[in-house]
VOBA-1610 file (N, C-alpha, C; in pm, whole numbers, padded with zeros to 5 digits, always signed):
BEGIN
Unk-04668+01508+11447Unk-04654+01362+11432Unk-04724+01293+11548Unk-04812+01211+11480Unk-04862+01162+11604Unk-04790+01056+11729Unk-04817+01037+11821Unk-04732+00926+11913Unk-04698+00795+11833Unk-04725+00717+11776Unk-04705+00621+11650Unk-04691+00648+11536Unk-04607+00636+11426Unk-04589+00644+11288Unk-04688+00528+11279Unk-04789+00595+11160Unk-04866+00486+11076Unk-04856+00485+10980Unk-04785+00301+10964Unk-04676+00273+10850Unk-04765+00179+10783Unk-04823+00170+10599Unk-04846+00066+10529Unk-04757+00034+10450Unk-04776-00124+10473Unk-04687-00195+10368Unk-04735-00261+10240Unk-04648-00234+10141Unk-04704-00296+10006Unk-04625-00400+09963Unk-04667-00521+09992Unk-04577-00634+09959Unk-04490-00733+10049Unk-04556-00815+10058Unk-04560-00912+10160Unk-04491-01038+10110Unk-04422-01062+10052Unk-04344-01158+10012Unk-04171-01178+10077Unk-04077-01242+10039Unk-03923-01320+10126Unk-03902-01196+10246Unk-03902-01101+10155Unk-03756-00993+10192Unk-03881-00887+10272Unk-04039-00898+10231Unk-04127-00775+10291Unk-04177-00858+10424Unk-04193-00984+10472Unk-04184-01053+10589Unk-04067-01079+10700Unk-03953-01123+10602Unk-03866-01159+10707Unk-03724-01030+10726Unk-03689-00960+10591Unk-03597-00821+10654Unk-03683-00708+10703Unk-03799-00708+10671Unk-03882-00589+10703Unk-03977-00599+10772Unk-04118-00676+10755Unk-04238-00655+10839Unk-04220-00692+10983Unk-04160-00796+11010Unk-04118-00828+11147Unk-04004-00766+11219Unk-03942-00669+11165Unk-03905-00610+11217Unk-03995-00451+11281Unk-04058-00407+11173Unk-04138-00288+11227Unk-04233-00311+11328Unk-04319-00457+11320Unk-04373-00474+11444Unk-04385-00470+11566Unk-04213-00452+11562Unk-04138-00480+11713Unk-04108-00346+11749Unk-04108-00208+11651Unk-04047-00085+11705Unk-04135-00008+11781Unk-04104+00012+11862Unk-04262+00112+11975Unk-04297+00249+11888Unk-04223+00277+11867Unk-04277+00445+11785Unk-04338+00392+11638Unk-04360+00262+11588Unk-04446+00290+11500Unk-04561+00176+11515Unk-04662+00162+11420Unk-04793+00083+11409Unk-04789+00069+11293Unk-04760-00088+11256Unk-04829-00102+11117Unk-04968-00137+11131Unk-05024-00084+11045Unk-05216-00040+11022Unk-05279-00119+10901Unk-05164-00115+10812Unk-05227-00192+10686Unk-05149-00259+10578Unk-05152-00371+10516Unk-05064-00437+10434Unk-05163-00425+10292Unk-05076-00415+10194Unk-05173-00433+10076Unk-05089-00585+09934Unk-05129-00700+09908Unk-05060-00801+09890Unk-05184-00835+09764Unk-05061-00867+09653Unk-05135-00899+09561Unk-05189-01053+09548Unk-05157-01139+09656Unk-05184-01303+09693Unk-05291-01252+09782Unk-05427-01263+09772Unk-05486-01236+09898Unk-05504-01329+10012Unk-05491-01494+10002Unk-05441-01562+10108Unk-05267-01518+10190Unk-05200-01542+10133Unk-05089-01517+10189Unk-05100-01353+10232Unk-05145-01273+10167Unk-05192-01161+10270Unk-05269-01150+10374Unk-05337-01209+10367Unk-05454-01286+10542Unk-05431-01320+10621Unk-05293-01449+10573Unk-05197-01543+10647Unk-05077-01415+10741Unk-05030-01366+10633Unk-04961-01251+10737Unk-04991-01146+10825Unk-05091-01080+10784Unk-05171-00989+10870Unk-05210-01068+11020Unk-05259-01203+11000Unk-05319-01281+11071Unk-05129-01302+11212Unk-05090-01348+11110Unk-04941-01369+11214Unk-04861-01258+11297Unk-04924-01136+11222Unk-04854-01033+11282Unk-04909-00887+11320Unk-05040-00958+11338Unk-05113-00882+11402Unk-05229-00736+11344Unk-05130-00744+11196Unk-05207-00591+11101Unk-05315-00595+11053Unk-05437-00553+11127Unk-05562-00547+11137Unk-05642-00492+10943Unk-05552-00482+10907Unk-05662-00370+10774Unk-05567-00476+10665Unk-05608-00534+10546Unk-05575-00616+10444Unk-05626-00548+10296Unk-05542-00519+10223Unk-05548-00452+10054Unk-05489-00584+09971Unk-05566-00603+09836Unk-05523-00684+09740Unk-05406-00578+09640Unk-05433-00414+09702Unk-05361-00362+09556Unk-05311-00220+09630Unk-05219-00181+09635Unk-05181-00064+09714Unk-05256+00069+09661Unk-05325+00101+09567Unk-05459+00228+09567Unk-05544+00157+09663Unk-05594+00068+09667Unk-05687+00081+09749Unk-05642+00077+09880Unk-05563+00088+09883Unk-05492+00070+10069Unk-05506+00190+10083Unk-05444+00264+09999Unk-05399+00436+10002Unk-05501+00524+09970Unk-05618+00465+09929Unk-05753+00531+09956Unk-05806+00497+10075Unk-05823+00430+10133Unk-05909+00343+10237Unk-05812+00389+10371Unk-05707+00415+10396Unk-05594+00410+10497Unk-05545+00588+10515Unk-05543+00614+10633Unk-05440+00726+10670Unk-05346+00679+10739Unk-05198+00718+10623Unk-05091+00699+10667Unk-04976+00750+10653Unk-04878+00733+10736Unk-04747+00841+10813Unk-04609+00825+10735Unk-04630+00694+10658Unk-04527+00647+10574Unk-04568+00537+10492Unk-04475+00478+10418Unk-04531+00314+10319Unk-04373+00266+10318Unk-04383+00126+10348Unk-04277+00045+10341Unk-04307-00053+10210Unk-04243-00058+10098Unk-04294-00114+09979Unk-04193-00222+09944Unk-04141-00319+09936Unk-04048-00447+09957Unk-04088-00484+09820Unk-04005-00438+09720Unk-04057-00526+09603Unk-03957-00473+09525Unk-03983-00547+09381Unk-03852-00592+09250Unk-03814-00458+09256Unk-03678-00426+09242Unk-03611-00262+09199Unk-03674-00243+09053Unk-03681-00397+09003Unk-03676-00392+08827Unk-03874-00342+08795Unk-03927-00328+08942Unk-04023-00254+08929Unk-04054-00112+08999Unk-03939-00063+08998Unk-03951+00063+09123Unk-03999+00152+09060Unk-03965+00195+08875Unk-04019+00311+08784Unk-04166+00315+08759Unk-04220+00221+08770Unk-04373+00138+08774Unk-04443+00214+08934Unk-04391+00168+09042Unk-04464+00186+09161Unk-04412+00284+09230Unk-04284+00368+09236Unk-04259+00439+09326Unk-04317+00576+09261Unk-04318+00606+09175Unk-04417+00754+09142Unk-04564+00736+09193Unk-04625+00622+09152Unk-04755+00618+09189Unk-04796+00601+09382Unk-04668+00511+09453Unk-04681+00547+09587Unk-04640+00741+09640Unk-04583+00752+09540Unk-04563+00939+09582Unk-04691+00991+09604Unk-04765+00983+09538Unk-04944+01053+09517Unk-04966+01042+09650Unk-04949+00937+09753Unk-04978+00955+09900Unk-04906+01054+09978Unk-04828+01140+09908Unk-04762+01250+10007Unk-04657+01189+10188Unk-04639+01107+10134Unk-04557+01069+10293Unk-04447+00977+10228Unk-04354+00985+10328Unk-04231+00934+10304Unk-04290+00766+10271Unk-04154+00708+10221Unk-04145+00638+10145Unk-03997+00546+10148Unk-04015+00394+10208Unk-03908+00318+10201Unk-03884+00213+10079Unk-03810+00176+10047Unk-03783+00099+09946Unk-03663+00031+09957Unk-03637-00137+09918Unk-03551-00150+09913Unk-03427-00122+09774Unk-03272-00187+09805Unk-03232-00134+09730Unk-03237-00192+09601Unk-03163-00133+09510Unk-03111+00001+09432Unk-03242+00084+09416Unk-03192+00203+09370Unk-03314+00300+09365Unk-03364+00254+09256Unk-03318+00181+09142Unk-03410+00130+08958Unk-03295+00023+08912Unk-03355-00006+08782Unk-03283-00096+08731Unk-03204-00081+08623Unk-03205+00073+08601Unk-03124+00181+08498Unk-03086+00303+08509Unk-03024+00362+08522Unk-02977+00509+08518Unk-03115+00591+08485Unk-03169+00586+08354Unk-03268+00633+08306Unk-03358+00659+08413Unk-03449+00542+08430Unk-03542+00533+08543Unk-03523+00566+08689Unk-03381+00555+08701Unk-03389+00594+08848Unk-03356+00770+08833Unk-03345+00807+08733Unk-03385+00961+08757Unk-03522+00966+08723Unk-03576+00899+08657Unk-03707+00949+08679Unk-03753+00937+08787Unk-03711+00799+08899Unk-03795+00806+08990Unk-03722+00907+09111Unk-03585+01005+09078Unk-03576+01077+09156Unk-03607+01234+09131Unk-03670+01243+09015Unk-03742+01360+08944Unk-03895+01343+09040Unk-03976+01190+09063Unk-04071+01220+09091Unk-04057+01224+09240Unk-03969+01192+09293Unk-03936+01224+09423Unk-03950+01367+09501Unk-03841+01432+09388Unk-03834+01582+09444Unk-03977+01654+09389Unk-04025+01610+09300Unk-04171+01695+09286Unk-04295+01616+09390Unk-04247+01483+09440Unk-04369+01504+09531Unk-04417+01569+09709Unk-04281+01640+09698Unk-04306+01728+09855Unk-04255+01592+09927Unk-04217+01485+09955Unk-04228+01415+10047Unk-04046+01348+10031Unk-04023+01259+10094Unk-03891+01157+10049Unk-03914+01036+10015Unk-03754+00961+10002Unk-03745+00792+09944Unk-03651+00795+10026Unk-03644+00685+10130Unk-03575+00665+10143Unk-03518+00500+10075Unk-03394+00485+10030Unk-03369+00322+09985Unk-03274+00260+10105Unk-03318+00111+10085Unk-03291+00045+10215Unk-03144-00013+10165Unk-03041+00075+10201Unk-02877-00009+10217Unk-02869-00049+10372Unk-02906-00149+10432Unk-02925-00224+10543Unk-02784-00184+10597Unk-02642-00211+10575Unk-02542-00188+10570Unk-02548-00081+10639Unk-02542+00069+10633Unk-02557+00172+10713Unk-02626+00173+10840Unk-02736+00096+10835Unk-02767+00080+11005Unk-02714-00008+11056Unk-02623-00077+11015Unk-02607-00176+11158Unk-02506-00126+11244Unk-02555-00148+11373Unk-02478-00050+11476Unk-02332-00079+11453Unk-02263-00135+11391Unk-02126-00175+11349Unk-02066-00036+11223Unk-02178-00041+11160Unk-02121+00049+11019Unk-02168+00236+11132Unk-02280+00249+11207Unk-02272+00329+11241Unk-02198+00396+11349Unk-02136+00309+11367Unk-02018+00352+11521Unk-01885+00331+11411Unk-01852+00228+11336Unk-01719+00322+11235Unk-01754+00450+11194Unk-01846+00481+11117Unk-01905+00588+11037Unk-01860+00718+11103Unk-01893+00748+11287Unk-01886+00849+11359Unk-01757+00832+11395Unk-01648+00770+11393Unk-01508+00747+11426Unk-01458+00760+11314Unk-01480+00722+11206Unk-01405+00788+11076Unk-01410+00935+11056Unk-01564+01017+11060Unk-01541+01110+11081Unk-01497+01229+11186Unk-01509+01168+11323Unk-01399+01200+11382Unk-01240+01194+11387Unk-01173+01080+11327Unk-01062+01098+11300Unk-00985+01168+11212Unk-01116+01178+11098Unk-01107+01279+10959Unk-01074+01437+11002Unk-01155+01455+11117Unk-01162+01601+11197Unk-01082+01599+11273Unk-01039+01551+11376Unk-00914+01596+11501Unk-00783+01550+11347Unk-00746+01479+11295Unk-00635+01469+11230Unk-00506+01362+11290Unk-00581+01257+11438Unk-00481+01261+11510Unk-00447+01109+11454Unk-00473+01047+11392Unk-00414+00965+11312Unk-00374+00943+11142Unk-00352+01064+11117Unk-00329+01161+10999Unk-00441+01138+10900Unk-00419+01141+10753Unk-00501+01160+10668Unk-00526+00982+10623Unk-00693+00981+10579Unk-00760+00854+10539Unk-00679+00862+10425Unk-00622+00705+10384Unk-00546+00695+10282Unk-00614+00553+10163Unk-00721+00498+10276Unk-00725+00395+10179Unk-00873+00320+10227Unk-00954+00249+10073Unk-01058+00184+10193Unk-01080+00052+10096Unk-01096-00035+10144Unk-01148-00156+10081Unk-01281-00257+10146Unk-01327-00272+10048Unk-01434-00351+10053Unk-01373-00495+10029Unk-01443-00612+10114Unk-01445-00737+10055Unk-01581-00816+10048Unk-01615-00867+09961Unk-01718-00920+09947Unk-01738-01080+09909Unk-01710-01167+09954Unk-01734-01286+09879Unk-01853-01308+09920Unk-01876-01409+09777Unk-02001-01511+09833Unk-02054-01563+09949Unk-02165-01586+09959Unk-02262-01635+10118Unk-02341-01652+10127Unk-02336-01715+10237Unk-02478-01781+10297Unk-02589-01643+10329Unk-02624-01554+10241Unk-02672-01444+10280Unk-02739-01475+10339Unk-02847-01543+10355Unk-02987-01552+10457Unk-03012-01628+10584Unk-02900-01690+10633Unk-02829-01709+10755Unk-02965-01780+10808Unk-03065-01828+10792Unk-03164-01906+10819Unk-03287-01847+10882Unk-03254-01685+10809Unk-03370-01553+10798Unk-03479-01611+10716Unk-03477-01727+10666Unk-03593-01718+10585Unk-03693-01847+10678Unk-03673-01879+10859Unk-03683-02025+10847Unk-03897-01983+10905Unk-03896-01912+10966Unk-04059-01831+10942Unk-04127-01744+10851Unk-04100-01776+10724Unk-04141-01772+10618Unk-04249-01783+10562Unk-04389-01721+10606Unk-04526-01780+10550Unk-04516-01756+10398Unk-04555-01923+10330Unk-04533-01879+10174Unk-04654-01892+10094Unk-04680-01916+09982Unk-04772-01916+09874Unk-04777-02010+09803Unk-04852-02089+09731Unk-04851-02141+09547Unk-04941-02048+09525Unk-04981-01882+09559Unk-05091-01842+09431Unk-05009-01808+09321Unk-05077-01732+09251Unk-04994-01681+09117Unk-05027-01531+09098Unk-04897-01498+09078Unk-04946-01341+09059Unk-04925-01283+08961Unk-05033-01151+08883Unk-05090-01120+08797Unk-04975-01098+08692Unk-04977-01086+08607Unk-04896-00999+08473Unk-04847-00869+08541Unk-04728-00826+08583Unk-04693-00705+08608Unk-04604-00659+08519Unk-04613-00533+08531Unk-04514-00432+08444Unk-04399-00399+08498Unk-04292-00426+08431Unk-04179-00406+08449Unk-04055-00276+08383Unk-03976-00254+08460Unk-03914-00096+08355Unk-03822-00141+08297Unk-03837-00083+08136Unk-03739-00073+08030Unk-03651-00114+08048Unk-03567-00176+07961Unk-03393-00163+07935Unk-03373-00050+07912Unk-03226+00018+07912Unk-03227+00163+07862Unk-03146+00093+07749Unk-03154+00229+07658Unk-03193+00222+07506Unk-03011+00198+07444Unk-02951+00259+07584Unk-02793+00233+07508Unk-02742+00058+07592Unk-02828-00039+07592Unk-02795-00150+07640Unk-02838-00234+07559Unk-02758-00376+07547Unk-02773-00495+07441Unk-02864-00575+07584Unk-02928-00655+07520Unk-03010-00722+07634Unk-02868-00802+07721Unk-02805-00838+07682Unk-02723-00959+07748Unk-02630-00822+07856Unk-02607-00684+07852Unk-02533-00607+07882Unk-02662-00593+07985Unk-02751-00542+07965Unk-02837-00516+08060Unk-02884-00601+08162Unk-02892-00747+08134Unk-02902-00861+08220Unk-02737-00858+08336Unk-02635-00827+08256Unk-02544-00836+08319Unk-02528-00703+08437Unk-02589-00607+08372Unk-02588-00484+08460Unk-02674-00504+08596Unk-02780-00583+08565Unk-02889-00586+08657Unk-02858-00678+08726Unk-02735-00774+08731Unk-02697-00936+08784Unk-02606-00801+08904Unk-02506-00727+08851Unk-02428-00677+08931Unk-02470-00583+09057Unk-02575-00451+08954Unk-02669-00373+09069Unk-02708-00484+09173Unk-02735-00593+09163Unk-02863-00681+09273Unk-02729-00717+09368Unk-02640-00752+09349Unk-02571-00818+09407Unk-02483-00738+09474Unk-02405-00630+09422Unk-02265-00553+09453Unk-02321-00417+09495Unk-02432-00417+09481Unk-02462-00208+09496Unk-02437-00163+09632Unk-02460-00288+09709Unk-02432-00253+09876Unk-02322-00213+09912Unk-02237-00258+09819Unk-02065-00245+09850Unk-02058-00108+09775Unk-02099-00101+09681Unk-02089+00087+09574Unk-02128+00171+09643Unk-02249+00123+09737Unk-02321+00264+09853Unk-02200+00255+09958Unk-02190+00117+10001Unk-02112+00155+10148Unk-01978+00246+10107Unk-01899+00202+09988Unk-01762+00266+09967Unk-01827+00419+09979Unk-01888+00471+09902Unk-01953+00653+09951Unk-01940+00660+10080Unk-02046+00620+10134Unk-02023+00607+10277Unk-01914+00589+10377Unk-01830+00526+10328Unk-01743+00499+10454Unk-01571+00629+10425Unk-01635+00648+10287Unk-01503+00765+10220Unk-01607+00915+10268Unk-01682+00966+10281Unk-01746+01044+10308Unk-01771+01156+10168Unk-01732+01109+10042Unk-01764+01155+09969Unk-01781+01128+09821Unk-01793+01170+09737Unk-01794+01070+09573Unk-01683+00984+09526Unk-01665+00924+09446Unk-01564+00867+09387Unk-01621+00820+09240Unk-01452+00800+09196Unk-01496+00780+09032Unk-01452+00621+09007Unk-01471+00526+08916Unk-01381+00394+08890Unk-01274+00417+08801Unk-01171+00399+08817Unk-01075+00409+08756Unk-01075+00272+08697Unk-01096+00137+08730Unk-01035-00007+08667Unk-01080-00054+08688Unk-01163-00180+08601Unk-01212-00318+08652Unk-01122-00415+08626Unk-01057-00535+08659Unk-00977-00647+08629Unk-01085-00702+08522Unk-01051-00742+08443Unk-01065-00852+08339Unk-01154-01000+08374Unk-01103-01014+08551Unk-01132-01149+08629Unk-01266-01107+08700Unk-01289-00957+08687Unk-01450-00903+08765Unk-01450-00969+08853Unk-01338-00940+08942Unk-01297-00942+09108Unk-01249-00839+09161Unk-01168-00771+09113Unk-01144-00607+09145Unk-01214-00504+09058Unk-01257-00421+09162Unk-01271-00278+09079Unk-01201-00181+09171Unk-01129-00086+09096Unk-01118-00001+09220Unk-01122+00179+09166Unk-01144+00262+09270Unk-01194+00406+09229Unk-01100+00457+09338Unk-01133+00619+09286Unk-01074+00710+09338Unk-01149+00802+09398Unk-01183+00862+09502Unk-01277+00960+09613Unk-01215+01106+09538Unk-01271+01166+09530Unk-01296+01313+09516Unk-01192+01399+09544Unk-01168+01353+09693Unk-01002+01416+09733Unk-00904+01341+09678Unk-00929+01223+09626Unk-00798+01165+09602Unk-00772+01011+09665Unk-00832+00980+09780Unk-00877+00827+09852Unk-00891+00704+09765Unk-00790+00613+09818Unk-00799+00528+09683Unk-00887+00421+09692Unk-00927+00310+09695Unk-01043+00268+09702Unk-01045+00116+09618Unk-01089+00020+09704Unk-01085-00109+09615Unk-01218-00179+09705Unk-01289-00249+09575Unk-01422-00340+09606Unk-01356-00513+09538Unk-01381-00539+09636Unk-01303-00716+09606Unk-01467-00736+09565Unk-01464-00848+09479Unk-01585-00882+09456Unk-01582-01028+09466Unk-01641-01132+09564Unk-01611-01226+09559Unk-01459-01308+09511Unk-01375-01270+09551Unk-01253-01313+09554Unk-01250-01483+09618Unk-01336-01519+09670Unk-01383-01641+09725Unk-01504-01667+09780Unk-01553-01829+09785Unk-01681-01797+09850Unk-01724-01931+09954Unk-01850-01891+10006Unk-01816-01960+10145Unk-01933-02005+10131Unk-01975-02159+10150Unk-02123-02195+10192Unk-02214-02194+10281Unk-02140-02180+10389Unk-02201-02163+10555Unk-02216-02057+10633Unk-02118-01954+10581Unk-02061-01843+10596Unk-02113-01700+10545Unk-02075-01586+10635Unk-02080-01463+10549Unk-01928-01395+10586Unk-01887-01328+10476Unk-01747-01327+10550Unk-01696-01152+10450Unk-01825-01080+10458Unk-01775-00925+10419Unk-01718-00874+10530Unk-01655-00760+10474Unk-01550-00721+10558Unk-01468-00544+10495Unk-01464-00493+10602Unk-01421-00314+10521Unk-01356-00328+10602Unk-01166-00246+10500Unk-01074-00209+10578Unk-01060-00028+10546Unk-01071+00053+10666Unk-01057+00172+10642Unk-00893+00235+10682Unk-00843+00300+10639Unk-00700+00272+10641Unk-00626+00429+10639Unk-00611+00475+10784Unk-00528+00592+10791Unk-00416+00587+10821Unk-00309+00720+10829Unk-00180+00673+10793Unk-00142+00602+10903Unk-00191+00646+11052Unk-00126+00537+11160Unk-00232+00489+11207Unk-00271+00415+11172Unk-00406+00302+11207Unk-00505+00285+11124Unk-00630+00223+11160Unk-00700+00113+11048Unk-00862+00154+11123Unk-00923+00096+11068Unk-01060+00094+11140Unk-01112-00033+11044Unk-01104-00151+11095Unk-01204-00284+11006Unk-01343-00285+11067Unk-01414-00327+10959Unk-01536-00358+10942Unk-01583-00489+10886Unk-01629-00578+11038Unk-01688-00758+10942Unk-01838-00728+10972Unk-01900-00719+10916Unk-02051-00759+10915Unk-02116-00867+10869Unk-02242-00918+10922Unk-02282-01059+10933Unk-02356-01006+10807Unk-02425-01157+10837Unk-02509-01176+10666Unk-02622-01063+10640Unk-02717-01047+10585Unk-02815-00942+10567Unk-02886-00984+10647Unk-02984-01095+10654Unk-03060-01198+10728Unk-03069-01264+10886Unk-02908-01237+10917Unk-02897-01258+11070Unk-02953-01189+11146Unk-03058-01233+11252Unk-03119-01195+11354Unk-03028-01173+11468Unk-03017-01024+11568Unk-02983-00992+11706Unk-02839-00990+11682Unk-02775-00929+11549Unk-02668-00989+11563Unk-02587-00860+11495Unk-02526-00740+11576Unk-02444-00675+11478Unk-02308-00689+11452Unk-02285-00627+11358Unk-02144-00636+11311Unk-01991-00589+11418Unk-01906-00593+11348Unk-01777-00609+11456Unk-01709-00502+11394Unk-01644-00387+11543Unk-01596-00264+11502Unk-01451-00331+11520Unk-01341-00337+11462Unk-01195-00329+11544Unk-01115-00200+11500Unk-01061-00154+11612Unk-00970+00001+11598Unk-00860+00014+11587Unk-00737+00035+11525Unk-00592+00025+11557Unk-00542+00159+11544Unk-00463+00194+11691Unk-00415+00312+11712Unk-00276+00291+11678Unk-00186+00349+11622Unk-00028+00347+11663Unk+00018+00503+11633Unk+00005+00572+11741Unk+00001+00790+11700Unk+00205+00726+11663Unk+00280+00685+11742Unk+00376+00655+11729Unk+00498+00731+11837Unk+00607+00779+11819Unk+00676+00922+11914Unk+00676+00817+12039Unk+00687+00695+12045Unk+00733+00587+12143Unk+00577+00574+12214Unk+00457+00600+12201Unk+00357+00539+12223Unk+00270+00436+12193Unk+00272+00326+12244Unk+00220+00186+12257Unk+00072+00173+12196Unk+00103+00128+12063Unk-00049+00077+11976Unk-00117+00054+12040Unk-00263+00063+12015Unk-00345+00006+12084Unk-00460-00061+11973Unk-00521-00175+12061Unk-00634-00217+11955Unk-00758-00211+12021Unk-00861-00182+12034Unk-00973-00203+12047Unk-01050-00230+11989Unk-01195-00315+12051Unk-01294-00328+11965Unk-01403-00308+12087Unk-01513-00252+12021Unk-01642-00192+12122Unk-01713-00312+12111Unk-01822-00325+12229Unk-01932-00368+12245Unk-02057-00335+12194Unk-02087-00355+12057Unk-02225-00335+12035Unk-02345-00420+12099Unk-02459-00332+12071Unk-02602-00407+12140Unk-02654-00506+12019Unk-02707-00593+12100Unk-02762-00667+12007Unk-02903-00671+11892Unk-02825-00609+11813Unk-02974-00541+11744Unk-02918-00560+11602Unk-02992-00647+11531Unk-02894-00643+11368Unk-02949-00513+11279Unk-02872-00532+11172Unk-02891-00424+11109Unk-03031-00373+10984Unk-03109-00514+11001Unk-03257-00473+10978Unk-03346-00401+11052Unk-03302-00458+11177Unk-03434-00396+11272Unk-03380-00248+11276Unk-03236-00218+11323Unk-03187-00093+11320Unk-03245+00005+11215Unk-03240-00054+11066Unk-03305+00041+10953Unk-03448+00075+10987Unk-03496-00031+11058Unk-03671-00004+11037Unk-03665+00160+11133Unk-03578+00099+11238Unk-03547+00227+11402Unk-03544+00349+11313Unk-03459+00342+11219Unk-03389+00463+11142Unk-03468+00509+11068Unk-03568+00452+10961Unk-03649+00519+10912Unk-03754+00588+10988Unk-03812+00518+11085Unk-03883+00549+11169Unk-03858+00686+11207Unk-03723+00678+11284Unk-03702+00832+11332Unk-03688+00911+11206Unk-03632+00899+11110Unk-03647+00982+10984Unk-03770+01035+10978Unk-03898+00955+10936Unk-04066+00965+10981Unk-04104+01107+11073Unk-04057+01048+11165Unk-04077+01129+11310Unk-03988+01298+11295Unk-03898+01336+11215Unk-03768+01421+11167Unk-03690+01441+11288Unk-03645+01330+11321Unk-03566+01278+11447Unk-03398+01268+11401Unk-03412+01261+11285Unk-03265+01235+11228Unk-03291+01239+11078Unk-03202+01250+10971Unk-03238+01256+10800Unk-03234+01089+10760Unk-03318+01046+10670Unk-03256+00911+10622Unk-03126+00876+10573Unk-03148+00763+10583Unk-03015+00695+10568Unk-02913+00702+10428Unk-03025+00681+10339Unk-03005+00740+10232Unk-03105+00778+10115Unk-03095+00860+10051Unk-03182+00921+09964Unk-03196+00864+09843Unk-03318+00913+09763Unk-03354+00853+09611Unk-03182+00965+09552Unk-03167+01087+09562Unk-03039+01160+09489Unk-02900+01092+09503Unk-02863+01018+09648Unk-02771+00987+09635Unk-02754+00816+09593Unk-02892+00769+09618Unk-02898+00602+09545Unk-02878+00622+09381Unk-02891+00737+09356Unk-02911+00758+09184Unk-02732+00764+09167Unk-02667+00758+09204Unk-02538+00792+09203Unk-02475+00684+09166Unk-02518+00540+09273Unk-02505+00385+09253Unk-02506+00360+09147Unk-02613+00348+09060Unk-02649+00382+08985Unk-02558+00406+08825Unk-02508+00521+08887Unk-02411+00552+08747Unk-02273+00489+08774Unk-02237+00475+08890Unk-02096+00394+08926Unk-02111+00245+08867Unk-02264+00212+08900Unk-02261+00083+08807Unk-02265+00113+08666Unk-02287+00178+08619Unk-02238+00215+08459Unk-02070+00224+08415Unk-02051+00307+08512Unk-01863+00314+08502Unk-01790+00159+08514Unk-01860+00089+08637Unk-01840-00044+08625Unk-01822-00120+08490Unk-01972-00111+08437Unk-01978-00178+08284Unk-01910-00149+08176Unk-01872-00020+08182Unk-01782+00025+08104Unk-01652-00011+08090Unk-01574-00062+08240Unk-01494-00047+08239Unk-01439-00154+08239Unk-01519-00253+08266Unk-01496-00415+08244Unk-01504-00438+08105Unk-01574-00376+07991Unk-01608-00416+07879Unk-01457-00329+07836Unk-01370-00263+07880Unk-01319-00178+07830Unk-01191-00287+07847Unk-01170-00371+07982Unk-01106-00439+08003Unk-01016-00585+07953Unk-01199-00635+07886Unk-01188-00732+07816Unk-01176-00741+07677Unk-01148-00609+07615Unk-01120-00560+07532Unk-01233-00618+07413
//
């Protein structure tokens, strides 16, 4: 590996400028080298702002013209079956944001073409890097292992509505061009269009909370129930961990106000994390001890650095790149999301009888 990861990006638009490109600019172990943007002004305009010397109207020709160490690709999930096989042909890892597709179907295909192209995917659940979710993460599983606040009994997600973009969007270089006719992936074949619109409303919105619950339980889970009001869902972990995703239970205009409660038998581990969009800003660990046998609870909460949980992912893939650490998460286990959002649909339609 050379002293710099050389990283191209395909797609230069909200979320490939302001959660992603400006963040990789800033990481010392990598170099972005080349952008490829189907606006070729607003691709000029950004290269120009941020310094990336080499400009593509179409990602083959980037990936002919370019040697490179990875590709950061920021674009529709509802086009990932379309572009992520054809970015495989470059043999190097591979970021994407999330969900891994916009169907069960497709996202095994695109994790069929994954494992046949020698290389990885990683998908961007932002959520896992922020130094907040990764300092619970290593304390859950430490507490899971010493045993000294007995067995994980419970975890909840809350999610309401928000100000997701926290005023991430306010350097924003934008466009009026127009861009071409693109191809988009299928409905799958066991969906009514209005079921599939609804499936694809939920993946965009809730999948962060379906990855983090894996994550923060350390292993699968199934849905047992959706409410009727599609504000609760809640599942069951593998061992048995019971598990609830609030889904907007309220919502806030100014605000971001998610929040994970992890819940062992004598103490807690919460999790508030800021919006997706907040700059320098990570999330908040709080700890509650009570072992008990006349020893005095304790609460703590750590000092994280100020680093939000975008720039952290870019850090993380990076070292992934480098095989400094494994990604964050994979095209196999994003495919999983995936089907939990199926159990979802099922189980709400099962609900509402």
């Amino acid at each position: 590996m050379p002293e710099k990861v050389r990283i191209g990006f395909v797609g230069v638009g909200s979320m490939g400028q302001c959660a992603h490109l400006r963040n990789y600019v800033t990481v010392p172990d990598c170099e972005v080298v080349a952008l490829a943007e189907l606006r070729p002004v607003l691709g000029r305009k950004v290269a120009a702002k941020y310094g990336v010397p080499h400009v593509y109207t179409s990602a083959q020709e980037m990936l002919q013209s370019e040697r490179l160490d990875a590709i950061v690709a920021s674009q529709p999930f509802t086009r990932h079956g379309q572009l992520i096989p054809e970015l495989l042909a470059a043999g190097v890892p591979i970021f994407t944001e999330k969900p891994l597709a916009s169907s069960v179907p497709v996202g095994r295909q695109v994790a069929q073409a994954v494992a046949a192209s020698g290389t990885w995917h990683m998908v961007g659940y932002h959520k896992r890097s922020d130094p907040a979710t990764m300092y619970a993460k290593a304390e859950i599983d430490r507490l899971k292992a010493s045993g000294e606040l007995g067995a994980l009994r419970y975890v909840r997600i809350t999610m309401p509505a928000g100000d997701w973009v926290a005023a991430g969007f306010t350097d924003l270089i934008r466009s009026d061009e127009s861009l071409p006719d693109l191809a988009y992936d299928p409905a799958p074949a066991n969906m009514s269009a209005e079921a599939f619109r609804d499936y694809v409303s939920f993946v965009n919105y809730y999948i962060h909370q379906v990855n983090l619950m894996r994550h923060l339980l350390g292993e699968d889970y199934t849905v047992l129930h959706v409410d009727p009001s599609d504000v609760v869902l809640t599942v069951r972990s593998a061992s048995g961990v019971a598990g609830v995703i609030e889904m907007s239970p309220y919502q806030t205009t100014v605000a971001w106000e998610e929040a994970a409660l992890i819940a062992f038998e004598r103490g807690y581990i919460k999790l508030d994390l800021p919006a997706p969009l907040a700059s320098n800003r990570p999330g908040r660990v709080t700890i509650m001890r009570d072992p008990g046998d006349g020893i005095a609870p304790t609460t703590e909460s750590p000092t994280l650095p100020w680093v939000h949980a975008m720039r952290q992912q870019a850090i993380n893939f990076v070292a992934a790149v480098r095989g400094e650490r494994p990604p964050m998460c994979t095209a196999d286990e994003a495919l999983k999301d995936l089907l939990v959002a199926e159990e979802y649909m099922q189980r709400l339609a099962e609900a509402r009888g």
